[in-house]
N, C-alpha and C positions, 0 to 999 in steps of 0.2 A: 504493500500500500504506500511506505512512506517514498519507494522509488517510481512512483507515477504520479508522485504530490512534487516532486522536485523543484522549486523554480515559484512554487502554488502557495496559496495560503492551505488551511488546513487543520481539520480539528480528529484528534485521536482518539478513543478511548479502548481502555484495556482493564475489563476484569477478571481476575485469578481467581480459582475457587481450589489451590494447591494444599494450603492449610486445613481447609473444612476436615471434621472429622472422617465424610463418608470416602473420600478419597486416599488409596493406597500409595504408600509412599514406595521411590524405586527398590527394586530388594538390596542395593547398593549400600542405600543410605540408611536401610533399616536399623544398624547397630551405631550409628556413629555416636551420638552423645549418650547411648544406654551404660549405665554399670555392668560391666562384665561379671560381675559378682550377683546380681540379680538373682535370684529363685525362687521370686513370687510366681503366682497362676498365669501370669497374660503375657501373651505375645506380641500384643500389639494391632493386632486385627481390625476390621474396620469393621466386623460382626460383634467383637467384644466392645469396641468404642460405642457402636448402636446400642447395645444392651445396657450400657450405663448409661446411654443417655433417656433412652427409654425410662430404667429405672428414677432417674433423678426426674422426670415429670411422672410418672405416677406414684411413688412413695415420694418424694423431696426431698428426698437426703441419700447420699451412698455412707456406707463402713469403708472404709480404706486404711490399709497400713500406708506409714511415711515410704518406705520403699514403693509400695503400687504408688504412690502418687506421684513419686520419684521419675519412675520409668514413666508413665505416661505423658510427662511434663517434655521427658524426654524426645518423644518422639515425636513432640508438637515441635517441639525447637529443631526435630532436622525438618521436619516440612517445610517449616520458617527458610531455614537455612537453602533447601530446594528451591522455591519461590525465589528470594536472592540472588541466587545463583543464575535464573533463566532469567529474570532483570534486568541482572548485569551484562549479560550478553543482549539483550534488546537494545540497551542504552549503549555498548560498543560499536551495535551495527549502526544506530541511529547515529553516534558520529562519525561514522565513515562516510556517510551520507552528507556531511556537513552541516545536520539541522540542529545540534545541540547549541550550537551560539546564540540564535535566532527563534528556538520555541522554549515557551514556558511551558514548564512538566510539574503537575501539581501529582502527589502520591497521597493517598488517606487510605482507611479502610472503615467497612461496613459494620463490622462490630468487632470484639476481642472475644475471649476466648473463657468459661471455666474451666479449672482441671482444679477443681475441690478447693479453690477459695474459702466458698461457704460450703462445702460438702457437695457438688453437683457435677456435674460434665457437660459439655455444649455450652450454647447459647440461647438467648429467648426468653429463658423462664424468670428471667431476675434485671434487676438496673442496676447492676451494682459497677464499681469502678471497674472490674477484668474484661467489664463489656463494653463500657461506653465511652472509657477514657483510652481513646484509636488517636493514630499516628496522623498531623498533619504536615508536609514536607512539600515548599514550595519553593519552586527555582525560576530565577529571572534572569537572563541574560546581563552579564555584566553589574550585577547587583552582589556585591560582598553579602554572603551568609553570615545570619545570626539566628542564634536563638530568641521565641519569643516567650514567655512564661504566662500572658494572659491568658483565659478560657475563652477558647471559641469552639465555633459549630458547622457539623456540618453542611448548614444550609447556609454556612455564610461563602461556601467554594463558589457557586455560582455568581451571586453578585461581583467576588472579587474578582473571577476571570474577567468578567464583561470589563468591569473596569481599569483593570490590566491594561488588555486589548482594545479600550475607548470605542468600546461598541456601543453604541447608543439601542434603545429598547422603548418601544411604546409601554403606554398604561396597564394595558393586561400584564402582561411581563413582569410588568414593578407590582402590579397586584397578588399575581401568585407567588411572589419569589417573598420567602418570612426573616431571609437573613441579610444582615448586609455585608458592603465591602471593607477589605480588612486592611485595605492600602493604606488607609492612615496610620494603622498600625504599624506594617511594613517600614514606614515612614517613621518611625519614632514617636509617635504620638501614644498618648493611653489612651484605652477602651476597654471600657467595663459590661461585659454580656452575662448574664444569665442561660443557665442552658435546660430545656427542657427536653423529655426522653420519655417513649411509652413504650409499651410489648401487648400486645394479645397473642402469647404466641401458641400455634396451636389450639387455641379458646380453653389450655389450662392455667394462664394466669393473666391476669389484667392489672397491670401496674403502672402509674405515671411517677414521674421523678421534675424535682426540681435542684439544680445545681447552681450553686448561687457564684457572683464573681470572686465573694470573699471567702469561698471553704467552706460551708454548709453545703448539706446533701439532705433533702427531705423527698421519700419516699411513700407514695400510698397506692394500697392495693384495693383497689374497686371492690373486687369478688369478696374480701375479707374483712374489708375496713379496717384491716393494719396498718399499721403508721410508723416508720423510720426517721429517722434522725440522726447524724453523723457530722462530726466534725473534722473536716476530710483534712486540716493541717498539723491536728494532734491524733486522728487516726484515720491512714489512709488505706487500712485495710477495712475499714467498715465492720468492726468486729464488738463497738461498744455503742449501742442503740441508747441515747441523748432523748427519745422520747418526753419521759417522765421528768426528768432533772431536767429538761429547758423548756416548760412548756407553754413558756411566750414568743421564743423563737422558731416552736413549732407551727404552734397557731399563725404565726405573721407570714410564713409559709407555706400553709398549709391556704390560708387565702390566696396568696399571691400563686400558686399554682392553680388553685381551682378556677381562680378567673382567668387565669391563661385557656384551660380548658374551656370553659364556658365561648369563651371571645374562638375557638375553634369550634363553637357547635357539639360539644359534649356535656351531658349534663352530666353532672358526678354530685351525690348528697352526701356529706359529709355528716 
């Protein structure tokens, strides 16, 4: 494709599905980060990955020794490491091409990953940080990299390509688009976003989350009318629920999400 775009304008896209659990990794790669010493039950299969993940939406919780979690962890990291790998040779060909000086290549992903966080495997069933907190890596031509530490979204990619690229957009466009551009950020300037985040996944849980710019995390679950709370800079594993001990900072959240909901056409009774 990108040798019949040569000379053109041109827009890419490329999504991997290398990591997912249901896809087998080369038999190459299968041992590379495992402990040789290993002599738990699992192989690594994509029939055993299925049955735990199975298990974690109908019961909600797996048993696991440190070891099984171990190796499992492992063999998401050579997936990873596979996925990179075919990248890297994308991005080699693309500059033989000569188009690495001249396009902007934005990388994110669609969610992360559990391997027993909170005891579960996959994705979907929860909001928690292994899911929601994905990689954003954007490159500009002639632009020195940095890192940015603010929270952003990923519905703010769109806007900021357009803006990037000084594509101009009529009103429908700016009407469905809910994020904006991050070029001022890019730019040195501060922005403070809020992030919000839902799952119906498979219609076994229904969860909204709100992510705040300063390190709150307030989470509620529709079907059960549970309630979360976390203070994601004194704990970023999400492992001591703030519920009941802040429960002015929950309620001020727990508004400020529902009206998010509501202003998208959800009714949620709290």
């Amino acid at each position: 494709m990108a040798k019949k775009t040569q000379g053109k304008k041109f827009f890419l896209f490329i999504q991997g599905y290398d990591v997912h659990g249901r896809y087998k990794l080369p038999y190459f790669l299968k041992n590379k980060f495992t402990d040789p010493n290993y002599g738990g039950r699992y192989k690594g299969t994509v029939e055993e990955y299925w049955e735990l993940r199975n298990l974690s939406l109908d019961v909600g919780y797996l048993n696991m020794t440190d070891e099984d979690v171990k190796f499992w962890r492992s063999v998401y990291d050579a997936k990873i490491h596979e996925a990179d790998r075919k990248f890297e040779l994308f991005l080699e060909e693309f500059d033989k091409l000569g188009l690495t000086g001249k396009t902007i290549i934005i990388i994110s992903s669609g969610s992360g990953n559990e391997y027993y966080e909170h005891e579960r495997f996959d994705h979907g069933f929860s909001l928690y940080e292994e899911l929601i907190h994905v990689p954003l890596i954007i490159r500009i031509p002639e632009k020195r990299g940095h890192v940015i530490q603010n929270q952003v979204r990923t519905i703010d990619i769109m806007p900021t390509a357009l803006d990037l690229l000084n594509i101009d957009y009529d009103k429908t466009v700016e009407n469905q688009m809910q994020g904006v551009s991050l070029v001022s950020l890019i730019n040195g300037e501060d922005l403070s976003l809020d992030a919000f985040s839902e799952t119906d996944y498979l219609l076994h849980t229904f969860k909204r989350s709100l992510r705040t710019s300063n390190g709150w995390k307030y989470i509620y679950s529709i079907d059960t009318e549970q309630r979360e709370l976390y203070n994601l800079k004194e704990d970023p594993q999400e492992l001591n629920n703030l519920v009941q001990e802040e429960k002015k900072i929950a309620y001020e959240l727990e508004q400020k999400l529902f009206k998010h909901l509501k202003s998208m056409g959800q009714d949620v009774h709290g």
